[in-house]
C-alpha positions in Angstrom: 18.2 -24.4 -19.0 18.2 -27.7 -17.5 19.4 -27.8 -13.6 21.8 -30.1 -12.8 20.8 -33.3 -11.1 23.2 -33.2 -8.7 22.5 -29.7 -7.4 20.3 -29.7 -4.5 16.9 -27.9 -5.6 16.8 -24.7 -3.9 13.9 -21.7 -4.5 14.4 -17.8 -4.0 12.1 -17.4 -0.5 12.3 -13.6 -0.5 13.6 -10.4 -1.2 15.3 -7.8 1.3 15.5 -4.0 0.2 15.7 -0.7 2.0 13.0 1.5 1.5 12.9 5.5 2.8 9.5 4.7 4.3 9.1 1.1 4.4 5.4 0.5 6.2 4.0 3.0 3.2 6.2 1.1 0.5 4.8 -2.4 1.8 1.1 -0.9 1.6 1.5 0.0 -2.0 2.8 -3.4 -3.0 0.0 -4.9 -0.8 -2.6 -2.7 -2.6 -1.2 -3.1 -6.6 -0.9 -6.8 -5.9 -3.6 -7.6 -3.7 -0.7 -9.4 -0.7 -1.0 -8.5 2.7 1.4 -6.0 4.4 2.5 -5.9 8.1 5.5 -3.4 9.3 7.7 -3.3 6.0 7.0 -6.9 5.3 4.7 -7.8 2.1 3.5 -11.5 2.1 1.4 -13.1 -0.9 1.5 -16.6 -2.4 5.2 -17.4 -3.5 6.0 -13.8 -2.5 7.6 -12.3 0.3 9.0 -8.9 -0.3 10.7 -7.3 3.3 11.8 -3.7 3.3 14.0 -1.9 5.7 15.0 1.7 6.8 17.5 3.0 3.9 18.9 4.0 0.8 17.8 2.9 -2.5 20.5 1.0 -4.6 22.1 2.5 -7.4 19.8 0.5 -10.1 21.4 2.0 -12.9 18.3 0.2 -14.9 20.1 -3.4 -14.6 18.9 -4.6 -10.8 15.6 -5.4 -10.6 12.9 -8.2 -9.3 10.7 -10.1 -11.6 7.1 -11.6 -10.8 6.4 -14.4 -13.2 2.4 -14.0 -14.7 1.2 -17.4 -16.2 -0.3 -16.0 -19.5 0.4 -13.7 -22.2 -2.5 -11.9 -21.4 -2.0 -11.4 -17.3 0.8 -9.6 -18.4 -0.8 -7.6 -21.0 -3.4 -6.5 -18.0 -0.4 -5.7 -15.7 1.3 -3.4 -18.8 -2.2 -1.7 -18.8 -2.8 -1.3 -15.1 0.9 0.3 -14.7 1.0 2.2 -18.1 4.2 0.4 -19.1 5.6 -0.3 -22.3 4.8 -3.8 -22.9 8.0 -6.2 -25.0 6.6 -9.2 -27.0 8.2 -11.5 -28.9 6.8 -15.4 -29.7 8.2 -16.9 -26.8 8.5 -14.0 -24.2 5.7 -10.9 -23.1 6.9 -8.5 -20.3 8.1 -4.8 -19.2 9.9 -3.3 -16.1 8.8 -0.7 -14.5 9.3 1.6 -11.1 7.9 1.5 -7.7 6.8 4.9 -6.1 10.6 4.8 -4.1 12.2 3.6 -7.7 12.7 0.3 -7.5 12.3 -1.3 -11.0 10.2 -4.6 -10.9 9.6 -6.5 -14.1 6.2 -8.6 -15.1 6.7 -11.5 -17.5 5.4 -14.1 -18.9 7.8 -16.4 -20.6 6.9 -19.9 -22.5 8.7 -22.8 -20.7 11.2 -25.0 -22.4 
């Protein structure tokens, strides 16, 4: 989908969500993903994930965050290293699956336009 040229271009600069135990929830993203972690707050190149003191949202499945792979085959890996169910089609490769609190978080590669 084509952005309008006379939007102003704008880019998603991170993610805020409660976590029961947010240090320990930041570690485990640090550790899966290889980003650094500091007091609830998970930092790696184009991420920055912060967690905070509280209740998890009611997901219901739908709500979720995505990390964009740049191959087929990084998310293939991914699926492997997280024992998801992997969906392919020709122009799309991905899966969601839960964090240790149950947040779900998606991995996907997806051919650009």
């Amino acid at each position: 989908m084509a952005q309008n040229p006379d939007t102003p271009k704008i880019r998603l600069d991170h993610i805020n969500m409660p976590a029961r135990k947010p240090a320990w929830l930041a570690e485990w993203y640090a550790e899966q993903f290889g980003f650094q972690a500091k007091d609830g707050f998970v930092i790696g190149e184009g991420a920055l994930l912060v967690f905070e003191t509280g209740e998890l949202l009611d997901y219901r499945g739908g709500t979720h965050f995505g990390f964009r792979c740049d191959s087929r085959q990084q998310v293939r890996a991914w699926a492997i290293k997280f024992d998801a169910n992997l969906e392919e089609d020709a122009n799309y490769s991905g899966f969601r699956t839960k964090d240790p609190e149950g947040n779900f978080f998606e991995m996907y590669w997806e051919e650009a336009d």
